[in-house]
NUROKOL-509063 format. One line per field, with one value per residue (C-alpha): residue number from 1; residue in one letter; chain; y, x, z. Coordinates in nm, 3 decimals, padded with zeros to 5 digits. Each point is the difference from the previous one (the first is absolute). Example, Ala and Ser with C-alpha at 12.3 -4.5 7.8 and 13.67 -1.06 7.14 Angstrom:
BEGIN
num	(1,2)
residuo	(a,s)
cadena	(A,A)
north	(-00.450,00.344)
east	(01.230,00.137)
up	(00.780,-00.066)
This chain:
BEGIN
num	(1,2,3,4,5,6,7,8,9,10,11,12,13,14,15,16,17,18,19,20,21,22,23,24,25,26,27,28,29,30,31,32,33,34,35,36,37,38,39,40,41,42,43,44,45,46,47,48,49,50,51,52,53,54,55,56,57,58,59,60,61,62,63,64,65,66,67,68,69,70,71,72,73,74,75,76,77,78,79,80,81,82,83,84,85,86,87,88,89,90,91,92,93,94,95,96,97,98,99)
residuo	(x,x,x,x,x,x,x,x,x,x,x,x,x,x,x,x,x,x,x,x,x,x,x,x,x,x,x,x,x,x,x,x,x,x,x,x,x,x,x,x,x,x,x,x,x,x,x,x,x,x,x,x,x,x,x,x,x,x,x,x,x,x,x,x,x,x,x,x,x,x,x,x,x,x,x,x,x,x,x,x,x,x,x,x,x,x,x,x,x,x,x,x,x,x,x,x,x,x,x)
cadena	(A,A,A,A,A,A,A,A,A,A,A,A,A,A,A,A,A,A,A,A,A,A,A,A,A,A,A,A,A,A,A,A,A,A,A,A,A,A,A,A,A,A,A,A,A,A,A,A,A,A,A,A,A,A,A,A,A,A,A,A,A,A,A,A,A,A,A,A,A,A,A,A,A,A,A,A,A,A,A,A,A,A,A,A,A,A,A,A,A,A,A,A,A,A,A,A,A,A,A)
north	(00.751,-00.130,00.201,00.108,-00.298,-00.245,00.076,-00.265,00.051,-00.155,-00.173,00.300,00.296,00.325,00.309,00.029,-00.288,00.071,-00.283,-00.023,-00.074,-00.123,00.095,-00.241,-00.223,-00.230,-00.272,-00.193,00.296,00.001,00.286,-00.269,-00.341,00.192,00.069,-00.340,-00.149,00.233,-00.089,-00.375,00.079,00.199,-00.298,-00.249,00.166,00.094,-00.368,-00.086,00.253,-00.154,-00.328,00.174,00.193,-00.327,-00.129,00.290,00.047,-00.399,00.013,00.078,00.222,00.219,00.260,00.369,00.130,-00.328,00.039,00.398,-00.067,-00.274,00.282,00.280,-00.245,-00.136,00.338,00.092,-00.330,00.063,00.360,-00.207,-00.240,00.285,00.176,-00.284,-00.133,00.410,-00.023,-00.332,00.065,00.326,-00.187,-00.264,00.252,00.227,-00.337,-00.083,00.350,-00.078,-00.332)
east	(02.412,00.196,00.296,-00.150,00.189,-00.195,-00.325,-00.230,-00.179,-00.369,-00.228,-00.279,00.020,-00.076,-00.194,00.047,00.168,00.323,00.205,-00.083,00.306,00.042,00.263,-00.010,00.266,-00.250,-00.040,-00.208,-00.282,-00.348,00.079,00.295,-00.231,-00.265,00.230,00.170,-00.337,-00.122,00.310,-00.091,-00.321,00.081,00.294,-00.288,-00.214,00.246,00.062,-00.295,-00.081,00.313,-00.150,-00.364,00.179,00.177,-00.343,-00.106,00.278,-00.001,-00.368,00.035,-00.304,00.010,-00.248,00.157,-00.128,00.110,00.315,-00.023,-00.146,00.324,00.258,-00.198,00.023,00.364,00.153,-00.172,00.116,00.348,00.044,-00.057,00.247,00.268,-00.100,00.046,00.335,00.119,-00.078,00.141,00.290,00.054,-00.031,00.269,00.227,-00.093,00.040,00.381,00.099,-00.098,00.214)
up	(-04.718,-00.258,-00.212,-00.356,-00.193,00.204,-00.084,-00.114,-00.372,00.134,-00.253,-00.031,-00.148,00.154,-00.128,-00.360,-00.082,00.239,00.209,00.344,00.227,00.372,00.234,00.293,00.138,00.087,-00.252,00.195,00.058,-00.097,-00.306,-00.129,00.036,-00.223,-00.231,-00.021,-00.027,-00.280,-00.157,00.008,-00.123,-00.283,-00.122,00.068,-00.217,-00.301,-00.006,-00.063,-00.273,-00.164,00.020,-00.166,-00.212,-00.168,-00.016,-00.227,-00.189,-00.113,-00.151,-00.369,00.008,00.284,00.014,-00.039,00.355,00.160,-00.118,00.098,00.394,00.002,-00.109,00.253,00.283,-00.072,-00.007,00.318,00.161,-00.215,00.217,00.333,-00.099,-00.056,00.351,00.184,-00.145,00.043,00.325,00.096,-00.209,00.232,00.276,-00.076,-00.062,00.360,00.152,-00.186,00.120,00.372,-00.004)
């Protein structure tokens, strides 16, 4: 098991809203992999939002719950975005520490 300050912030939330952490010092296990990979799937798709949401935002008369779905789903991908750069950003700095 890992020591508390190497915990991993995973890209899911728990009951109620609250951040699910891993404690493994295998990076290469099944529970990291699934993580990396939701990770990659959840950057995938907030690029491409960014690339819908442009879309929407350059038509001069954008319907009202067009633009509403388009806010809804970029602050959803938005809160991804932040969990995974948290948790990488953790990780770089676990990883300076052990070198």
């Amino acid at each position: 098991m890992t020591p508390q300050n190497e915990l991993r912030l995973l890209p899911w939330s728990g009951p109620d809203g609250k951040p699910c952490y891993l404690s493994t010092d295998d990076r290469g296990g099944y529970m990291s992999r699934l993580a990396d990979n939701i990770e990659a799937v959840q950057l995938g798709m907030a690029s491409d939002l960014l690339d819908r949401t442009s879309e929407v935002l350059a038509k001069q008369d954008a319907d009202p719950a067009d633009l509403r779905l388009m806010l809804t789903d970029a602050t959803r991908a938005l809160r991804d975005v932040v969990r995974v750069a948290t948790s990488r950003g953790h990780l770089l700095a676990v990883n300076e520490l052990q070198s």
